[in-house]
C-alpha positions as CSV (number, residue, x, y, z in Angstrom):
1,X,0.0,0.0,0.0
2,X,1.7,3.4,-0.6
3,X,2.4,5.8,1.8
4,X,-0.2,8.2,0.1
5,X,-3.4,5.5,0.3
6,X,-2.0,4.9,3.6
7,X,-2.3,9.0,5.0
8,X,-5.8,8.6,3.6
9,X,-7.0,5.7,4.5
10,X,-5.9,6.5,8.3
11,X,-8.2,9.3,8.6
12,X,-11.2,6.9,7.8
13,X,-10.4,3.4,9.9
14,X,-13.2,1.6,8.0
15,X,-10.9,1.8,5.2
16,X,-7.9,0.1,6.7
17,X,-8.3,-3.5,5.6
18,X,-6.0,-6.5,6.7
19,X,-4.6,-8.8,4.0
20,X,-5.9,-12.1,3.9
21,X,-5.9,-14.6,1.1
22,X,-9.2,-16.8,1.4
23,X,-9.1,-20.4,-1.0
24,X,-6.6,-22.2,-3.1
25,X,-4.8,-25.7,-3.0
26,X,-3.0,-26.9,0.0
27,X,0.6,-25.4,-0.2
28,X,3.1,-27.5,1.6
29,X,6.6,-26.3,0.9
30,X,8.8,-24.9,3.6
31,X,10.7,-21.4,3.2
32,X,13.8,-20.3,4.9
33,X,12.7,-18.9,7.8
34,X,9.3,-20.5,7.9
35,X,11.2,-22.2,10.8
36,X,13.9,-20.9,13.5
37,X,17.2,-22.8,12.8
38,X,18.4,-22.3,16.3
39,X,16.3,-23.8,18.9
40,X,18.6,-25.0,22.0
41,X,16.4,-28.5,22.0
42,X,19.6,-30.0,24.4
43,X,18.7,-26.8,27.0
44,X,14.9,-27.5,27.8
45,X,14.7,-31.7,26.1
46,X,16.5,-34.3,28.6
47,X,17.4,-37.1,25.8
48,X,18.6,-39.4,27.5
49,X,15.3,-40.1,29.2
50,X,14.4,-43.7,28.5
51,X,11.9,-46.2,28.3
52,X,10.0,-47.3,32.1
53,X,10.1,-50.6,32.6
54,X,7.4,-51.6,34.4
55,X,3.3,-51.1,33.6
56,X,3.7,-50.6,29.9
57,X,2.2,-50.7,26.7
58,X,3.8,-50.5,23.3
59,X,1.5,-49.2,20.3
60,X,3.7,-51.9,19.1
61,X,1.8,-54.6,20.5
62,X,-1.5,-53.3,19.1
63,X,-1.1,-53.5,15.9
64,X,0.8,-50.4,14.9
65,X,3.0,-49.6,12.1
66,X,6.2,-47.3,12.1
67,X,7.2,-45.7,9.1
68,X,4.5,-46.0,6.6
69,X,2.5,-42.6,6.1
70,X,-0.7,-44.5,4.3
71,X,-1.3,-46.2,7.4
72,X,-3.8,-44.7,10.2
73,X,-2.6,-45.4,13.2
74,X,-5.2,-44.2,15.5
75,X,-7.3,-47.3,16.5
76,X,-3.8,-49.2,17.6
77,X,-2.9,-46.3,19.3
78,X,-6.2,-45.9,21.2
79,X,-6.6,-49.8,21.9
80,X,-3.2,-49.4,24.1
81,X,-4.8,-46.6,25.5
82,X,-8.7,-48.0,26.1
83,X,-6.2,-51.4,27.4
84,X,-3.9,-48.9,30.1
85,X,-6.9,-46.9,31.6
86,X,-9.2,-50.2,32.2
87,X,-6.3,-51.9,34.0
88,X,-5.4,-49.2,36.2
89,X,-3.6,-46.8,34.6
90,X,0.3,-47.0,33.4
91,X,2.1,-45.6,30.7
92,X,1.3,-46.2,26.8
93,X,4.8,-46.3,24.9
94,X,5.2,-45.2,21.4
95,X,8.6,-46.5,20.2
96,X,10.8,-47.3,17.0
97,X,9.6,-45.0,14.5
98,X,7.3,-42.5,13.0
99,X,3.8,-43.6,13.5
100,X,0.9,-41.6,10.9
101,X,-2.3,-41.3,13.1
102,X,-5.8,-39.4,13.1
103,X,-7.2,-38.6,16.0
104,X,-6.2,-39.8,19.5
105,X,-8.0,-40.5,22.9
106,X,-6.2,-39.9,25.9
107,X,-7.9,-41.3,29.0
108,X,-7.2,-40.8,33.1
109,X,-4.2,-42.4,34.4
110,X,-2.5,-42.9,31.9
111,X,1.2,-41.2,30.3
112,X,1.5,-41.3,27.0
113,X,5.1,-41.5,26.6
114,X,7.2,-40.9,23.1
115,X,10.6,-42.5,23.0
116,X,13.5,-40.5,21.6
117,X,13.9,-40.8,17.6
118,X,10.0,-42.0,17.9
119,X,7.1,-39.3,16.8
120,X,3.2,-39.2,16.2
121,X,2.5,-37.8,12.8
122,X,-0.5,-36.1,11.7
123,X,-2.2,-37.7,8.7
124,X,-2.7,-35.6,5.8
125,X,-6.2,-37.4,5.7
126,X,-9.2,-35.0,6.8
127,X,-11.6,-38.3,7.3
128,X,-9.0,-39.5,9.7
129,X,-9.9,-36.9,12.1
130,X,-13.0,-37.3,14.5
131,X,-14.8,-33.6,13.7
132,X,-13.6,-31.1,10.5
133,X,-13.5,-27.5,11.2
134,X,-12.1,-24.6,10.1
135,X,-13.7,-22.4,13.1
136,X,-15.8,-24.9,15.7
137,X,-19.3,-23.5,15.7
138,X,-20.3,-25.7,18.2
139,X,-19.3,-26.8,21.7
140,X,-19.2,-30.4,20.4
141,X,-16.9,-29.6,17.8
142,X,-15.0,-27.6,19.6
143,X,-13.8,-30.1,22.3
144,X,-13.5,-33.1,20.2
145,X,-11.8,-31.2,17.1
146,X,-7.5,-32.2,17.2
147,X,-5.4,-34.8,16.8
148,X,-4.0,-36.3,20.8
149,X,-7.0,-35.0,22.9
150,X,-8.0,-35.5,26.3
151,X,-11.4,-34.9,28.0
152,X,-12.7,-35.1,31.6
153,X,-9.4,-37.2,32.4
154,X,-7.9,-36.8,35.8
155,X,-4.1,-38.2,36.1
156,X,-3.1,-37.8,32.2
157,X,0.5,-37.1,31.0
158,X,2.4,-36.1,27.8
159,X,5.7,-37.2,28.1
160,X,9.0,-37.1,25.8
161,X,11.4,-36.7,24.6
162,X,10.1,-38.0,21.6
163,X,7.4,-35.4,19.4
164,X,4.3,-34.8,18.0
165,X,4.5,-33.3,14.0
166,X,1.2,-31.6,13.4
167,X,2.1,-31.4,9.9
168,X,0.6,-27.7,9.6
169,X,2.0,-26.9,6.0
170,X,-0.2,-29.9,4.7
171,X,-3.2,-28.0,6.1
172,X,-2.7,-24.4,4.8
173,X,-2.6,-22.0,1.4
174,X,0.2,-20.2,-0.2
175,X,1.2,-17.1,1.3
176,X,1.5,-13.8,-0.8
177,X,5.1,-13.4,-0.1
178,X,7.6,-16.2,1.5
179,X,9.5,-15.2,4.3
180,X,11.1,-12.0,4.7
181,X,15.0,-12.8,6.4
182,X,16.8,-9.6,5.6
183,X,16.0,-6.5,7.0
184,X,14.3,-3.4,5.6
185,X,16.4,-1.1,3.7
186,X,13.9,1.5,5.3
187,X,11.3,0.9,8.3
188,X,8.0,0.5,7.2
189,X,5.6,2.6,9.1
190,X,3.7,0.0,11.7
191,X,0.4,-0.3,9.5
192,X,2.6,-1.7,6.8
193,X,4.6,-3.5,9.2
194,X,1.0,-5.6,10.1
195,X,0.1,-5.7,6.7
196,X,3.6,-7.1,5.7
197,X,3.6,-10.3,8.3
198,X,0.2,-10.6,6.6
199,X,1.1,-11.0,3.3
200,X,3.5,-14.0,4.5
201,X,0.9,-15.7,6.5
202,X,-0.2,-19.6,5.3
203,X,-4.3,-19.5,5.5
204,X,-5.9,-22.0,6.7
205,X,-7.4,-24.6,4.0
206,X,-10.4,-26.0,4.2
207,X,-9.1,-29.6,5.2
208,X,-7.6,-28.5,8.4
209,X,-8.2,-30.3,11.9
210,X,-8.0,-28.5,14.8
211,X,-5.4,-28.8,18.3
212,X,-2.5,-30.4,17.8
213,X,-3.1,-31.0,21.7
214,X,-6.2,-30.5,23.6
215,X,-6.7,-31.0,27.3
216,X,-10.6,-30.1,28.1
217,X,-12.1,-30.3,31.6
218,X,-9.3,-32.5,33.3
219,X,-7.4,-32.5,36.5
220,X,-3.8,-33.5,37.6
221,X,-2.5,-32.7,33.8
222,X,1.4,-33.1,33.5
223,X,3.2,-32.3,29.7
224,X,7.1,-32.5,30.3
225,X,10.0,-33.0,28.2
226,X,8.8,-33.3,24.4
227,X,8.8,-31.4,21.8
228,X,5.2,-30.5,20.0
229,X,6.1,-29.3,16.1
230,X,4.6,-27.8,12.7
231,X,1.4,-27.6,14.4
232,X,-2.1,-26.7,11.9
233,X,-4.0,-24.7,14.6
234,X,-3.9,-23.8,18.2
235,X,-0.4,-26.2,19.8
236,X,-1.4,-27.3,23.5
237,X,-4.6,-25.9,24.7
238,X,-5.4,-26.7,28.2
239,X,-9.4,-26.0,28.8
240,X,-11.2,-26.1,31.5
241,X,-8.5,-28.1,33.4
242,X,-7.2,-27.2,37.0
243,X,-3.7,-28.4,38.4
244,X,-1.5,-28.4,35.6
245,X,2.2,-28.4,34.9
246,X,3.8,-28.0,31.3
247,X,7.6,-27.8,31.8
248,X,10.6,-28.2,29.8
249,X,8.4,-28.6,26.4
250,X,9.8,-27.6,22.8
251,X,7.2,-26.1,21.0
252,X,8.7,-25.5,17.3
253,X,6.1,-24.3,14.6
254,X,6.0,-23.0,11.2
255,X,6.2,-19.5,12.0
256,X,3.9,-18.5,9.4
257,X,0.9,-20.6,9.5
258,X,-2.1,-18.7,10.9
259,X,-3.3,-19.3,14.4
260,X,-0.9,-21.4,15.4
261,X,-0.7,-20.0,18.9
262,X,2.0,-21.7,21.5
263,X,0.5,-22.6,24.5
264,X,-3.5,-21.6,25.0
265,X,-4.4,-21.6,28.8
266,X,-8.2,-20.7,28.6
267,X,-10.9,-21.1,31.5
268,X,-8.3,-23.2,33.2
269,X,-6.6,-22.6,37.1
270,X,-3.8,-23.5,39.1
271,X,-1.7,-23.7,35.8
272,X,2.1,-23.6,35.6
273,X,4.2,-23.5,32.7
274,X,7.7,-23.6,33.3
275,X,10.9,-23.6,31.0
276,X,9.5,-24.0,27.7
277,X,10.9,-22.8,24.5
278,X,8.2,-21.5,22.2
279,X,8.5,-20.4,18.5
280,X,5.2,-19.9,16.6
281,X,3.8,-17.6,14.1
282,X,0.9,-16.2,16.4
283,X,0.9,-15.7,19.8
284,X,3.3,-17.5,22.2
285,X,2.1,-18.1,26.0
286,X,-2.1,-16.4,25.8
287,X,-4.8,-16.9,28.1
288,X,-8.2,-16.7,27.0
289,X,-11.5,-17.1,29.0
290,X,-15.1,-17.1,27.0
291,X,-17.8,-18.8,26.2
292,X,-16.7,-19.3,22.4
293,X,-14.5,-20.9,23.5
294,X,-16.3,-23.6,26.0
295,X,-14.8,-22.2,28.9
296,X,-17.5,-21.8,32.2
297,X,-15.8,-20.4,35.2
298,X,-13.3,-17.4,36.3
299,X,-9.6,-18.5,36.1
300,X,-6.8,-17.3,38.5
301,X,-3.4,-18.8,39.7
302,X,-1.4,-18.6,36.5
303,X,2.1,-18.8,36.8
304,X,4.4,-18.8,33.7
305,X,8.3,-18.3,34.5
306,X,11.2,-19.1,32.6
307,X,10.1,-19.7,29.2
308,X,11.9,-18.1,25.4
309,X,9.1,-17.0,23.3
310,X,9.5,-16.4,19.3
311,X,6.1,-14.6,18.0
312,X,5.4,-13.0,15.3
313,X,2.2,-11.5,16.8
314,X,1.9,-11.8,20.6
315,X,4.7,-13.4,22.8
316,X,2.8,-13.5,26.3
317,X,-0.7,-12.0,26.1
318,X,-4.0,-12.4,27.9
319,X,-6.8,-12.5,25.5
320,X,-8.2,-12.0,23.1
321,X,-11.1,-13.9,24.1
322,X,-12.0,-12.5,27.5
323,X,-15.8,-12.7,28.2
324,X,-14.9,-14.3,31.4
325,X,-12.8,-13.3,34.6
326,X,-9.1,-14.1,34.7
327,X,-6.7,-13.1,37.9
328,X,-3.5,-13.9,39.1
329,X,-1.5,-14.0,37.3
330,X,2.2,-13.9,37.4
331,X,5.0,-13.9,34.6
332,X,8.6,-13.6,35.4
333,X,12.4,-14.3,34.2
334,X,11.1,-14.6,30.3
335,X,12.2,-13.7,27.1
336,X,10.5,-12.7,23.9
337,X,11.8,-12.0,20.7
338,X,11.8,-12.1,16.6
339,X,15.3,-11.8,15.6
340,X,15.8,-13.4,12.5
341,X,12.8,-12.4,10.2
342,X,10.9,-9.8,9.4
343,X,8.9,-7.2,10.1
344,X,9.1,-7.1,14.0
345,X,6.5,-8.6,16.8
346,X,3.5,-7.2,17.8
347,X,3.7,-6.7,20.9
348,X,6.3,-8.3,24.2
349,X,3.4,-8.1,26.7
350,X,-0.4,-7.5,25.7
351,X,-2.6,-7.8,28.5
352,X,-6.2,-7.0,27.3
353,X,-10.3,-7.8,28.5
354,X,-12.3,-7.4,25.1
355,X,-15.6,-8.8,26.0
356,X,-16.3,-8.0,29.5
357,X,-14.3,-10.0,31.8
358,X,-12.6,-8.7,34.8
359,X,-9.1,-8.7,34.6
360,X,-7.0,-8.2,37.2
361,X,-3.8,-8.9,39.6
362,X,-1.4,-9.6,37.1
363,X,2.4,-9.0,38.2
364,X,5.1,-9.6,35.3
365,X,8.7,-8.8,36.4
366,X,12.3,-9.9,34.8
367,X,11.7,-9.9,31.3
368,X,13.8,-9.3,28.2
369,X,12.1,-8.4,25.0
370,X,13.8,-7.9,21.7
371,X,12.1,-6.9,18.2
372,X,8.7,-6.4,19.0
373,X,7.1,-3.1,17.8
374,X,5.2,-2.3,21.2
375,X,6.8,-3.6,24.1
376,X,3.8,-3.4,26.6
377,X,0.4,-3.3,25.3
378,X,-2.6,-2.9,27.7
379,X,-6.1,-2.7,26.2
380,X,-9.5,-2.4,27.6
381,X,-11.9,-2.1,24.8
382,X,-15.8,-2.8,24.8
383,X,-15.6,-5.4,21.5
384,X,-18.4,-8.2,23.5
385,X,-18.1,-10.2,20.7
386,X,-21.4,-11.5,20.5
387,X,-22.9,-8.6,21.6
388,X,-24.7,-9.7,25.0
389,X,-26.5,-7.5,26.8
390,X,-25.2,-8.3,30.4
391,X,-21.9,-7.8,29.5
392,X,-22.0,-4.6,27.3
393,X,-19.7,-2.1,28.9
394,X,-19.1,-4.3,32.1
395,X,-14.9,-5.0,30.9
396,X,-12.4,-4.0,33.8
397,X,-8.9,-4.0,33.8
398,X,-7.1,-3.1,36.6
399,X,-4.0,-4.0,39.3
400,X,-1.3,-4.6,37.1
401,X,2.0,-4.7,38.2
402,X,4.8,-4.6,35.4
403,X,8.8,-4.4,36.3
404,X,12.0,-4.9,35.5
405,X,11.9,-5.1,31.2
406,X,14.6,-4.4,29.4
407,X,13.6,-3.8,25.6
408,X,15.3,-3.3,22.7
409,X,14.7,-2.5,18.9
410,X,11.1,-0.8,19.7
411,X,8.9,0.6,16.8
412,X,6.1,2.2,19.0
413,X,5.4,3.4,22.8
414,X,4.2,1.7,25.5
415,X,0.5,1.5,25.1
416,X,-2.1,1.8,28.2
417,X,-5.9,2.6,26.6
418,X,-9.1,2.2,28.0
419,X,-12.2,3.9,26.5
420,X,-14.5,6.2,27.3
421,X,-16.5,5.2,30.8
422,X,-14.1,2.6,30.8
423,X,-10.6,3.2,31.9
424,X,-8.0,1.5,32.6
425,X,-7.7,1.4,36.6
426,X,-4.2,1.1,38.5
427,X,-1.0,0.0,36.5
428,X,2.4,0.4,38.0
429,X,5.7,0.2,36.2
430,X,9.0,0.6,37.5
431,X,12.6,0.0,36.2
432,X,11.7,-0.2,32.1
433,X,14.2,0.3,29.6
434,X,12.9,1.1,25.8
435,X,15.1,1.1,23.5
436,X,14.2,2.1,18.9
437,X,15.3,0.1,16.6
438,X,17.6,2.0,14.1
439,X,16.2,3.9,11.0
440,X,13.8,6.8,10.5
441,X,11.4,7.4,13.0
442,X,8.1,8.0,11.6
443,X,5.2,10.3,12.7
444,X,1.6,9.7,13.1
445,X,-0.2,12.7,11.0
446,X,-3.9,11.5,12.1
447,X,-5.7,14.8,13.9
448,X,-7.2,12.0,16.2
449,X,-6.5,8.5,17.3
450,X,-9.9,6.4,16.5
451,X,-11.3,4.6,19.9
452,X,-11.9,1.8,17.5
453,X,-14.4,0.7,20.8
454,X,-15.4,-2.6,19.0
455,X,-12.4,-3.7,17.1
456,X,-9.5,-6.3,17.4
457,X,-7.5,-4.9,20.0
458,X,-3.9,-5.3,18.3
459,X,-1.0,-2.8,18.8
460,X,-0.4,-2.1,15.6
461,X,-3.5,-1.2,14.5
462,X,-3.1,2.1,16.1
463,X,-0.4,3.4,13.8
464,X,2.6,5.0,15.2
465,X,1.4,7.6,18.0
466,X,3.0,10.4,18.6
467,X,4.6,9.3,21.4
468,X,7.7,7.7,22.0
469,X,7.9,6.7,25.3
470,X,3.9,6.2,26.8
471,X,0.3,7.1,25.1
472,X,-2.1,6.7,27.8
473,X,-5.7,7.3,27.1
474,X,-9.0,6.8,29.2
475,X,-7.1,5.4,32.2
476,X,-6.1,6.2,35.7
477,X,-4.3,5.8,38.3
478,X,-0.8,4.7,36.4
479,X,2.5,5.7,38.0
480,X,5.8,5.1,36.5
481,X,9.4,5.0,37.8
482,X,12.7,4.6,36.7
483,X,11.2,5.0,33.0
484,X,14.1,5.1,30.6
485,X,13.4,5.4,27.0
486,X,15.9,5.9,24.3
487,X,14.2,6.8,20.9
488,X,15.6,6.9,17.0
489,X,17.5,10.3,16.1
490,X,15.8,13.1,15.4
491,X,12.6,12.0,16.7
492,X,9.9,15.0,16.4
493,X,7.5,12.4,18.7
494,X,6.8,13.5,22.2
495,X,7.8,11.6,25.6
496,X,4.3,11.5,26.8
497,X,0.6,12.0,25.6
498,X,-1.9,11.7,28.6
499,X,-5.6,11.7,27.3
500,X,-8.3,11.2,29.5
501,X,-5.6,9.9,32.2
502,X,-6.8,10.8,35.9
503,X,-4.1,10.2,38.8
504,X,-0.8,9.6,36.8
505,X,2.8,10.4,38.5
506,X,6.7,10.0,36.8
507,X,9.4,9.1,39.7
């Protein structure tokens, strides 16, 4: 789009459309720098884990076959499962090759353990797959659309340090552009920067399945030491679940396939994900809570530490399906990052309530964030995505707590925005370090900033800002201290713009 089209079409928002290519054959070719070449695997996957010896079950021993992609898998697979769970529990073992499979039961107490040089492969096959979807449209389809899924289990594991190929090129379209792995020879504005990741994303085709791995309304939920790859949609989504532990899990997707989030926590509680490595084309750690998305109940006691996120969108966000409550929520010693392609990230941290949920108590400290355009995004909006009367205008977001991030080659400020009615209610940073990418550092000529009340909340859909350090809008009660930010040269952008901020004090 040129700059000129762009000027104009920014004074009308209606008129800023987002790329998307929508039919077309199943493109399955890899680019350079579809994938990042430089996963540590040995710093988060323990190889030399082996084989338990007692209380197991080989897929072997049901009937199935390594090696041979026409062959469906699944009903060997599940038979060793149905056989594990009816005689107590133990741990289903899948060894000596790559085994092609639709979709897969898992049931309560029992591990499903992958060997090392042993994988689960998707099929290619859409009728091997229990429910077809593009987008669920029902409940039903929704919990029972993916390929290893688990529901109302209590004592169920995932274990490595085998993997699990999702196969997501086999399930998407061609993208506009392939990857971009060199930089710009001049910074795109940040409209163009969104509309340029775009342009490289994979669509999903029609013959897609759904989770790679879905945990729905279980208890006692352990994932540990395996690596979950090339995934079609959404990679681990944990549901409705409550004590669960995801540690030292490789999650290593093509980084352009669309909505191929990391890890989804959604309605779920007492969650912990620990020293994971996460590369993905959309967003890395997210929590979500709605009713789209089968969730029931509030969610609190989230604790994510020690984790390296590659995103192209989102590397740690809340959202953006929030039509339920989610607290507590803690986040420390992280990093997040796009280094190798281009354009930049999203957003580091973007902590938003879209629909009407209360969002609140959420402390993130300790983090590093490196080439993503806005390094803290926080968004209250009124969106209330399917428009329900009890929850128009009833979103809160409030008591957040960020410290401690040091972040380098920035495109855009720190954003806090509420609306009008609605503000954004007590956030508190301290000890932040911004730092611009080099290049030209572009202005924002709109005479006003639309609300854009209803719309995906998304960093870069509000343009540059003419701020550099913090636009704050319909919020109060925000101090800052220690606040360093170093723009680009030259910069004719202010420090601050405070609109509609009540209560807001620089230490």
């Amino acid at each position: 789009m040129s700059r000129l089209l762009n000027h104009i079409c920014s004074f009308f928002p209606g008129l800023q459309k987002d790329f998307k290519i929508y039919g077309g054959e199943v493109f399955s070719d890899v680019y350079k720098g579809d994938f990042y070449e430089k996963i540590p695997f040995e710093k988060y996957i323990n190889f030399d884990v082996r084989i338990p010896n007692d209380n197991i079950y080989s897929i072997l021993s049901y009937g199935a076959v390594p090696d041979d992609a026409e062959v469906n898998n699944a009903d060997a697979i599940n038979r060793a499962i149905s056989a594990c769970s009816a005689n107590g529990g133990g741990i289903v073992v899948v060894e000596g090759g790559s085994f092609t499979t639709g979709t897969v039961f898992l049931k309560s107490n029992v591990a499903l353990f992958i060997s090392q040089n042993a994988e689960i492969k998707a099929s290619h096959r859409t009728e091997d797959y229990v429910i077809n979807s593009d987008t669920p449209d029902s409940r039903e389809d929704y919990i029972k659309n993916g390929l290893i899924l688990a529901q109302n289990c209590r004592n169920v594991a995932l274990l490595g340090p085998g993997r699990i190929c999702g196969e997501g090129n086999f399930f998407s379209l061609k993208p506009y552009l392939p990857p971009k792995i060199e930089p710009y020879s001049k910074t795109p504005d940040v409209w163009d920067m969104r509309q340029e990741y775009r342009n490289r994303i994979r669509f999903a085709h029609k013959n897609k399945y759904g989770f790679l791995v879905h945990f729905q309304n279980c208890e006692q939920v352990r994932v540990s030491n395996i690596i979950l790859e090339n995934s079609a949609f959404w990679t681990l989504n944990i549901n409705m679940c409550t004590d669960v532990k995801v540690t030292k899990t490789v999650i290593n997707n093509n980084r352009h396939i669309a909505n191929s989030d990391g890890i989804d926590i959604s309605g779920s509680s007492n969650v912990t994900v620990e020293h994971c490595f996460v590369s993905t084309g959309d967003d890395g750690i997210v929590l979500k809570n709605s009713h789209d998305i089968a969730c029931e109940k509030s969610m609190n006691n989230i604790y994510v530490a020690d984790c390296e996120v590659i995103s192209c969108t989102n590397s740690f966000k809340i959202g953006t399906e929030t039509s339920l409550d989610i607290s507590d929520v803690t986040v420390e010693n992280c990093k997040f990052y796009l280094k190798d392609i281009f354009p930049s990230g999203a957003s580091g941290i973007a902590l938003e309530s879209c629909d009407g949920a209360v969002v609140s108590n959420i402390n993130i400290t300790n983090i590093e964030i490196d080439s993503m355009a806005c390094p803290v995004f926080i968004r209250l909006n009124n969106r209330n995505r399917n428009r329900l009367p009890e929850l128009e205008g009833k979103g809160v977001l409030k008591n957040i707590n960020i410290s401690n991030i040091y972040a380098v080659n920035s495109e855009i400020p720190i954003i806090i925005m509420g609306i009008p009615l609605q503000p954004v209610d007590t956030v508190s940073l301290k000890n932040i370090t911004v730092k611009y990418a080099d290049g030209k550092d572009y202005r924002d000529f709109r005479f006003k900033v639309p609300e854009q009340e209803r719309e995906y909340p998304e960093a870069n859909r509000f343009r540059n800002l003419n701020a550099y350090g913090i636009y704050i809008r319909h919020a109060k009660n925000i101090s800052l201290e220690k606040f360093k930010v170093f723009p680009r040269k030259n910069t004719k952008r202010k420090f601050k713009i405070l609109n509609d901020c009540e209560n807001f004090s620089l230490k």
